[in-house]
Backbone bond lengths (Angstrom), bond angles and torsions (degrees), N, CA, C in turn:
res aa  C-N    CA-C-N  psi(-1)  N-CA   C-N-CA  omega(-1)  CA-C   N-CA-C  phi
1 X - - - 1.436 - - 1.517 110.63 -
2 X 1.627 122.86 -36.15 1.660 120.09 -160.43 2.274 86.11 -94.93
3 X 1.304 127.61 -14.97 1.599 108.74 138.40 1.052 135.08 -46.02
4 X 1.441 116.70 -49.19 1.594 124.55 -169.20 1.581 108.95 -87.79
5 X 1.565 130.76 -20.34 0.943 110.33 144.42 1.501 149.13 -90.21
6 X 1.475 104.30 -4.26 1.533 119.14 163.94 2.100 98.36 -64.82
7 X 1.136 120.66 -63.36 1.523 133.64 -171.13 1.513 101.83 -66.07
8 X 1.447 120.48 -2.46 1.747 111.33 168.47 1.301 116.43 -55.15
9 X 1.193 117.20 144.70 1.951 103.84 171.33 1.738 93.82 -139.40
10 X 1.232 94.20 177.67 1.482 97.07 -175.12 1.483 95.16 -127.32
11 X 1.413 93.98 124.95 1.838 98.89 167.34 2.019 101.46 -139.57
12 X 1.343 84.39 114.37 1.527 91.16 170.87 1.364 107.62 74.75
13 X 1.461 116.51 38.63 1.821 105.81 -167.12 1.299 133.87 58.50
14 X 1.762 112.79 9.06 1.397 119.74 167.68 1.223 96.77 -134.09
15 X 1.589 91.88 146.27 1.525 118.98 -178.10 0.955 116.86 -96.01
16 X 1.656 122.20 125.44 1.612 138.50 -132.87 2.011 81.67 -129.02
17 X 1.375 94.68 138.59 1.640 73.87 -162.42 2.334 79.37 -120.76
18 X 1.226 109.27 142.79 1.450 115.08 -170.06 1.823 104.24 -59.40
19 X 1.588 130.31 170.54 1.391 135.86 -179.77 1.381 87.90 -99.09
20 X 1.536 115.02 157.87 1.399 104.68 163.24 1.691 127.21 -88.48
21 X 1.284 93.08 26.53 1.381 116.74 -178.80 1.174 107.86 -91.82
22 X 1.220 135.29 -35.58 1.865 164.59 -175.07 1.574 94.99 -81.74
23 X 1.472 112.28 -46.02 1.918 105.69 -176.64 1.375 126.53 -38.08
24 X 1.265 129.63 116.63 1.661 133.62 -175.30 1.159 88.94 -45.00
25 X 1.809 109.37 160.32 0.798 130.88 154.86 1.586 149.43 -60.71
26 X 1.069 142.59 70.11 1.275 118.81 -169.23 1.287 145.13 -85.04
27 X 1.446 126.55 141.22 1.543 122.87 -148.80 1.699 88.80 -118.82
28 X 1.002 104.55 176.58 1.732 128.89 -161.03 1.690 93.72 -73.10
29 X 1.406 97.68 -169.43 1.237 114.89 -166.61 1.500 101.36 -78.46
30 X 1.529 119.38 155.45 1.534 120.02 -163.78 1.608 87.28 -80.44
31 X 1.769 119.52 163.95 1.789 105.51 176.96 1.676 104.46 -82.89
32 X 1.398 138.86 17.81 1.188 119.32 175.73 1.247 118.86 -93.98
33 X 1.842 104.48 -6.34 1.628 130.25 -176.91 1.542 105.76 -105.35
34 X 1.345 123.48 -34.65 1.310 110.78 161.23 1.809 123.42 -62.25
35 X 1.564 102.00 -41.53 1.520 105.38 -174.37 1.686 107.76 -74.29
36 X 1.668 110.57 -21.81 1.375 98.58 151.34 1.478 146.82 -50.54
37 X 1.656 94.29 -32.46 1.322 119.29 -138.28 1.784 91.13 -93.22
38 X 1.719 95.94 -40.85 1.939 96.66 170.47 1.120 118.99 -71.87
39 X 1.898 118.10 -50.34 1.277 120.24 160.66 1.822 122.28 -7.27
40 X 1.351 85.90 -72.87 2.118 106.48 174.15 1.799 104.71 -48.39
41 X 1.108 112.05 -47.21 1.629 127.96 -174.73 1.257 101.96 -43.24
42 X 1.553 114.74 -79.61 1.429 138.91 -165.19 1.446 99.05 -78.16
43 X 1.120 155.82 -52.10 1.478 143.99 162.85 1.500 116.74 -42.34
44 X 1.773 112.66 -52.98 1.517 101.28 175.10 1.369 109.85 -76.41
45 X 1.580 135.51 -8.81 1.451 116.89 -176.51 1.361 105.65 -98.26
46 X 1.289 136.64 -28.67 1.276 133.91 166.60 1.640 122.59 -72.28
47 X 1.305 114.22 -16.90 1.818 112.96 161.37 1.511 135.30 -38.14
48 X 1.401 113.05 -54.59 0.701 128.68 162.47 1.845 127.04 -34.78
49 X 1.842 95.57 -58.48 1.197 104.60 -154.66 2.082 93.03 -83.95
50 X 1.428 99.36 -30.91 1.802 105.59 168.79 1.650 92.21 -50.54
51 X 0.880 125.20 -85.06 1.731 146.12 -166.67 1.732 96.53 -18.88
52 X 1.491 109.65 -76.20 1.724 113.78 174.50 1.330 106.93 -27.10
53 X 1.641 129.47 -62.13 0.973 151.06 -163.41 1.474 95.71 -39.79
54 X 0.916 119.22 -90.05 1.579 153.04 -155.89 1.621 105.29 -62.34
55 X 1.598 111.72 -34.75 1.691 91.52 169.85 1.079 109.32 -85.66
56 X 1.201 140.18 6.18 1.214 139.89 154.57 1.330 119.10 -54.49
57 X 1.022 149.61 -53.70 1.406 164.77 98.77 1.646 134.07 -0.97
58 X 1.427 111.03 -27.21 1.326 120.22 173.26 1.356 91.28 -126.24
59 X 1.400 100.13 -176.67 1.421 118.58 139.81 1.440 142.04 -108.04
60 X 1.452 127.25 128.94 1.120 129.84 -125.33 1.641 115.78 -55.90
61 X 1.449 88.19 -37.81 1.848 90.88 170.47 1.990 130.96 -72.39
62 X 1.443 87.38 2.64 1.483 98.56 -179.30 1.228 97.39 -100.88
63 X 1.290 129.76 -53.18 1.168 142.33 -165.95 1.755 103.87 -49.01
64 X 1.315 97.35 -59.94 1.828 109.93 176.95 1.760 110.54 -53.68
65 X 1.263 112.46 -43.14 1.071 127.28 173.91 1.977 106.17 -41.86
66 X 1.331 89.72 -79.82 1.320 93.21 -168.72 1.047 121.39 -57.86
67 X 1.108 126.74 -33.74 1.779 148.10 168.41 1.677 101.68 -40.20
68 X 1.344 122.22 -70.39 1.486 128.76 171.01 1.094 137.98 -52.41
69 X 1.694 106.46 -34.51 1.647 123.50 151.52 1.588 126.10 -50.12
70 X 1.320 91.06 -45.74 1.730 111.58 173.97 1.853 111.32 -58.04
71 X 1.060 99.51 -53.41 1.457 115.31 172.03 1.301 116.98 -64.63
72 X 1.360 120.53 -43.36 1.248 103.57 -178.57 1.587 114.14 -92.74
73 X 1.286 109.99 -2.10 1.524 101.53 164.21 1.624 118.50 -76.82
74 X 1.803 103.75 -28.11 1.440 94.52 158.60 1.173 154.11 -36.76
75 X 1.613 89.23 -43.69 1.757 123.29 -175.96 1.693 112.81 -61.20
76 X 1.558 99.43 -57.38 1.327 129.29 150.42 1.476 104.06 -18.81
77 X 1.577 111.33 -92.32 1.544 105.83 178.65 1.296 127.35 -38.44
78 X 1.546 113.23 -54.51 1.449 123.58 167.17 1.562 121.49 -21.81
79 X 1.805 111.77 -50.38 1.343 144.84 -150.07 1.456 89.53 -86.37
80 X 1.509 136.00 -66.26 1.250 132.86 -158.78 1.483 119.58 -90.17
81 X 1.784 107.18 -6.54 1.804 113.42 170.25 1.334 109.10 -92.73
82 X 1.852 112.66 -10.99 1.416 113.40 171.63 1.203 102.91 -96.51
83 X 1.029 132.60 5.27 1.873 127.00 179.09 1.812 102.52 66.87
84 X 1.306 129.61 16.20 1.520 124.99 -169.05 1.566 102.51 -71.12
85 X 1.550 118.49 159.20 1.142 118.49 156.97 1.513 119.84 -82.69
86 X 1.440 95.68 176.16 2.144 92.94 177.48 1.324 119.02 -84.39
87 X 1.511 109.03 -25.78 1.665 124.87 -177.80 1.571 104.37 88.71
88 X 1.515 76.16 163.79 1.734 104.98 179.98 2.084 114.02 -24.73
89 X 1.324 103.48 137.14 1.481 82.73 159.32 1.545 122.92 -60.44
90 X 1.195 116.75 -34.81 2.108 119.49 178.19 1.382 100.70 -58.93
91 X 1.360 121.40 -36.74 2.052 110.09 -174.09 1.666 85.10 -85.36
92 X 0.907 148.36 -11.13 1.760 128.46 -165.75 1.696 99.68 -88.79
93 X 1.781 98.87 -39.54 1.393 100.60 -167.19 1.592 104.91 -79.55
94 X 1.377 111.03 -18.73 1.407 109.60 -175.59 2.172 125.02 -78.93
95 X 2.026 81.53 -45.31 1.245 92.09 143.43 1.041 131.58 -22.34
96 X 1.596 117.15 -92.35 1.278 151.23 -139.35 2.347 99.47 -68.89
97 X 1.621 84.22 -38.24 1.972 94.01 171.55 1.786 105.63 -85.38
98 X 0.983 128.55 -15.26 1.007 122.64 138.49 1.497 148.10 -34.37
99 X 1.322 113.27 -61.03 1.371 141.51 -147.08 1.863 73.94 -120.64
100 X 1.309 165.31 -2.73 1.295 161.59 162.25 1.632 99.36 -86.88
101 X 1.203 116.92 -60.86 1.668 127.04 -168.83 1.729 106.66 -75.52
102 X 1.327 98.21 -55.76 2.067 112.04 -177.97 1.351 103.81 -54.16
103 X 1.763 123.84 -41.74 1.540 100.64 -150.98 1.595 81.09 -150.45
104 X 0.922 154.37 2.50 1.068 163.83 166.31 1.679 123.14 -76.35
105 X 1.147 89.94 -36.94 1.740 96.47 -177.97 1.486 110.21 -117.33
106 X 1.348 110.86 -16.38 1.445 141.92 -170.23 1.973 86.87 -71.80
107 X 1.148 100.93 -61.83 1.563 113.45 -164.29 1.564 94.81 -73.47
108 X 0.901 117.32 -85.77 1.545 117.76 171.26 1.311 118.51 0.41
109 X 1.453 122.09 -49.13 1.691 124.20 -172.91 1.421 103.17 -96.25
110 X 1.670 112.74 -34.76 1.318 114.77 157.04 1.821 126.51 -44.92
111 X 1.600 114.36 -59.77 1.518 88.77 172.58 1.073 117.01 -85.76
112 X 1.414 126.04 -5.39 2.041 106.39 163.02 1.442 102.90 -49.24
113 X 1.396 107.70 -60.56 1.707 100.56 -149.46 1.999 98.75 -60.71
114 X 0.928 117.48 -33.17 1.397 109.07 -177.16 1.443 123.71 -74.15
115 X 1.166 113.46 13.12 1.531 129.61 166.53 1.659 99.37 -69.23
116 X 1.330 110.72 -53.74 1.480 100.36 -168.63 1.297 98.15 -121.60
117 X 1.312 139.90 -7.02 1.286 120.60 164.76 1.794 111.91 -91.05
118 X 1.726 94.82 144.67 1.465 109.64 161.32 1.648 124.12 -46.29
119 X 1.053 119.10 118.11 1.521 135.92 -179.49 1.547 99.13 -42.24
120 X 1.490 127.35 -55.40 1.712 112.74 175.18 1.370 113.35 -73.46
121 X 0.947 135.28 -3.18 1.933 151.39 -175.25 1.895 75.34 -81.26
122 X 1.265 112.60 -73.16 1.317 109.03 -156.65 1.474 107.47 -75.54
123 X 1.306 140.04 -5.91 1.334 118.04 156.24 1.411 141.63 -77.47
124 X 1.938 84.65 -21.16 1.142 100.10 172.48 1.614 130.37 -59.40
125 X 1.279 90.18 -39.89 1.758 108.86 174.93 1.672 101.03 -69.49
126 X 1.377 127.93 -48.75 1.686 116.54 -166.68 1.848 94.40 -71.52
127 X 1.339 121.86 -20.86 1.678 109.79 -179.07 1.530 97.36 -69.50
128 X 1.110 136.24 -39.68 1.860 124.18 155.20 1.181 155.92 -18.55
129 X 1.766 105.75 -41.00 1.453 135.52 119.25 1.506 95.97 30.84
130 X 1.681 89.66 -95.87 1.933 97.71 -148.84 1.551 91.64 -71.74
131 X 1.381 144.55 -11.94 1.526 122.80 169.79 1.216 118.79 -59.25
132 X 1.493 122.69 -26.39 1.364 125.33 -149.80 1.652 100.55 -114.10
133 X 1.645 103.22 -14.46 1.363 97.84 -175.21 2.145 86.06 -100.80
134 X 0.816 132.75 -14.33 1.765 133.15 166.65 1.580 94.27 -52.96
135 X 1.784 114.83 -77.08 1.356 122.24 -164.19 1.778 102.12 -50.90
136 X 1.038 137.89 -39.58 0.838 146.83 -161.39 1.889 110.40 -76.47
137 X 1.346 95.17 -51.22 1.802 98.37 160.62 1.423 115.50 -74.29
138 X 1.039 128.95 -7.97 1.742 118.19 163.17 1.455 110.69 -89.60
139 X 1.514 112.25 -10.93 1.436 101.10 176.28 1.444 125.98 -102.08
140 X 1.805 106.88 1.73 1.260 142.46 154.89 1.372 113.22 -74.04
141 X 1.209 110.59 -16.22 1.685 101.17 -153.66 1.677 144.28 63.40
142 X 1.127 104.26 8.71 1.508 119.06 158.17 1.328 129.69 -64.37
143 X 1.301 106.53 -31.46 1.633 123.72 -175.06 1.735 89.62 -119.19
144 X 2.143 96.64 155.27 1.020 95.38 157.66 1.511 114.37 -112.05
145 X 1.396 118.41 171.01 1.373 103.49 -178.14 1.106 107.44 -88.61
146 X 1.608 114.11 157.78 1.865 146.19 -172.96 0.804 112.39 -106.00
147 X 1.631 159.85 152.28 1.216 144.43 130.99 1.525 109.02 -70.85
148 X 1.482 131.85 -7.18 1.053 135.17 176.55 1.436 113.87 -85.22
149 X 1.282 92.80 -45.02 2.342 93.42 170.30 1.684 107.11 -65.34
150 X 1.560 120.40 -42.89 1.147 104.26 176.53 1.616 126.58 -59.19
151 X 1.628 106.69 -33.16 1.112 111.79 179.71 1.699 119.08 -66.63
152 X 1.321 112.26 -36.29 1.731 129.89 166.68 1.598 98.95 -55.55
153 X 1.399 120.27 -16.12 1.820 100.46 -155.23 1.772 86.96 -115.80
154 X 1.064 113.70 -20.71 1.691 106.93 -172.25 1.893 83.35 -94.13
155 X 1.410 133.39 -17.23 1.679 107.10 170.56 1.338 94.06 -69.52
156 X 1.128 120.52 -70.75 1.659 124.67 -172.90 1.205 114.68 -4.63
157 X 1.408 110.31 -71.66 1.964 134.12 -178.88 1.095 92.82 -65.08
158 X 1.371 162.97 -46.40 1.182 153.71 -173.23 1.555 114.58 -51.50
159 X 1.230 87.92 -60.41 1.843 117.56 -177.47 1.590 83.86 -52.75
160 X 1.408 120.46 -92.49 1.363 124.58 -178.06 1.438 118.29 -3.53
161 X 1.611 123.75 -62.44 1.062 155.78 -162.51 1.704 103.75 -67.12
162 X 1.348 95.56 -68.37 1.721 90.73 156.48 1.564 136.20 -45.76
163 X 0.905 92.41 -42.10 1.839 102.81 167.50 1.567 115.95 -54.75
164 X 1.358 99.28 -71.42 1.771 118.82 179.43 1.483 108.02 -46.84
165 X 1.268 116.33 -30.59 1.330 111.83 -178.11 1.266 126.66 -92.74
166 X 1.423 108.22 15.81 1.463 111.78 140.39 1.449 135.34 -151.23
167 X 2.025 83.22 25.57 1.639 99.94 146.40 1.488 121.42 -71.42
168 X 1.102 111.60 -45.55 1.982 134.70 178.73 1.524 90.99 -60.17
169 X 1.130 145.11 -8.81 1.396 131.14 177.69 1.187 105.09 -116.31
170 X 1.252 112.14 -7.00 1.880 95.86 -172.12 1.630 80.88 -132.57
171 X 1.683 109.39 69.52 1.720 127.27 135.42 1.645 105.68 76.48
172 X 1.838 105.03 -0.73 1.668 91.47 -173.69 1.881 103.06 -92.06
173 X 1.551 86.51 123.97 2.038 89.12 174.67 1.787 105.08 -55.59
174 X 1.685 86.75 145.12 1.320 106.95 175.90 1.720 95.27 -79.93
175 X 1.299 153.02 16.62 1.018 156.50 152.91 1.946 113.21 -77.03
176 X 1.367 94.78 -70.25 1.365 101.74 163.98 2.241 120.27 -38.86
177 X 1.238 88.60 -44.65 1.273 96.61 -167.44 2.111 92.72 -72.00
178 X 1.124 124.67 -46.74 1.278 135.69 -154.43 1.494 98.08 -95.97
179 X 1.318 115.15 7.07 1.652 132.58 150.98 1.615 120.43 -79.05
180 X 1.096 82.93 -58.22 1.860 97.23 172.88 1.430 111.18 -40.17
């Protein structure tokens, strides 16, 4: 329907509605959105396994530390070769509780648990994410409920469940894991 009213035209005060034979063409993703799109791939799938790495070597709250410092001096650079401003004090303060709660505490429970949990143990659990953020919009009311998403979300946990159960035997704390 939102084709046939983009392809409406008006001839003579009647609305001439396009064939889908007439419909433009559409071609794939432009490559500055694909090389984004792997970019995101290979950065979020290798984090994890960098992350293990590194509390090994630090400690986990230093490690996070420096990692974010690093980054945000990037941003910094980013900010002053683009000439951008910093914004409002209300977006800095809003920001700033943002970026404390979103990635701050997020990371925090993240490199505890990867002290003793396996780096694919722990991706497995962050690919979970969108189950909990689905259940979570039907209990908002954004989503409606499926018996087909529920059924996709109890394989998921199943699958999960299989895994964990012989992570929890081979020495990884159910703390560590309930960090992740």
């Amino acid at each position: 329907m939102g084709f046939a009213r983009r392809a409406a035209g008006s001839i003579g005060g009647v609305a001439e509605i396009a064939s889908p034979d007439s419909a433009p063409q559409e071609s794939g993703p432009d490559r500055l959105t694909l090389g984004a799109w792997v970019t995101a791939i290979l950065l979020g799938g290798g984090n994890a396994v960098g992350v293990r790495f590194t509390v090994f070597e630090l400690d986990p709250f230093w490690s996070a530390s420096l990692r974010f410092f690093a980054a945000g001096l990037i941003f910094v650079a980013f900010m002053v070769v683009l000439r951008k401003p910093l914004g409002s004090r209300a977006s800095l303060i809003g920001a700033t509780l943002y970026g404390i709660v979103g990635f701050g505490a997020q990371f925090a429970f993240l490199y505890y648990g990867l002290r003793e949990t396996p780096a694919g143990t722990s991706q497995v659990l962050i690919a979970l994410v969108p189950l909990a953020t689905f259940g979570l919009a039907i209990v908002h009311g954004l989503e409606r409920f499926r018996w087909r998403g529920l059924a996709g979300a109890v394989l998921a946990l199943v699958g999960v469940a299989v895994i964990f159960a012989d992570q929890l035997s081979a020495q990884v704390s159910l703390v560590a894991l309930l960090a992740i």
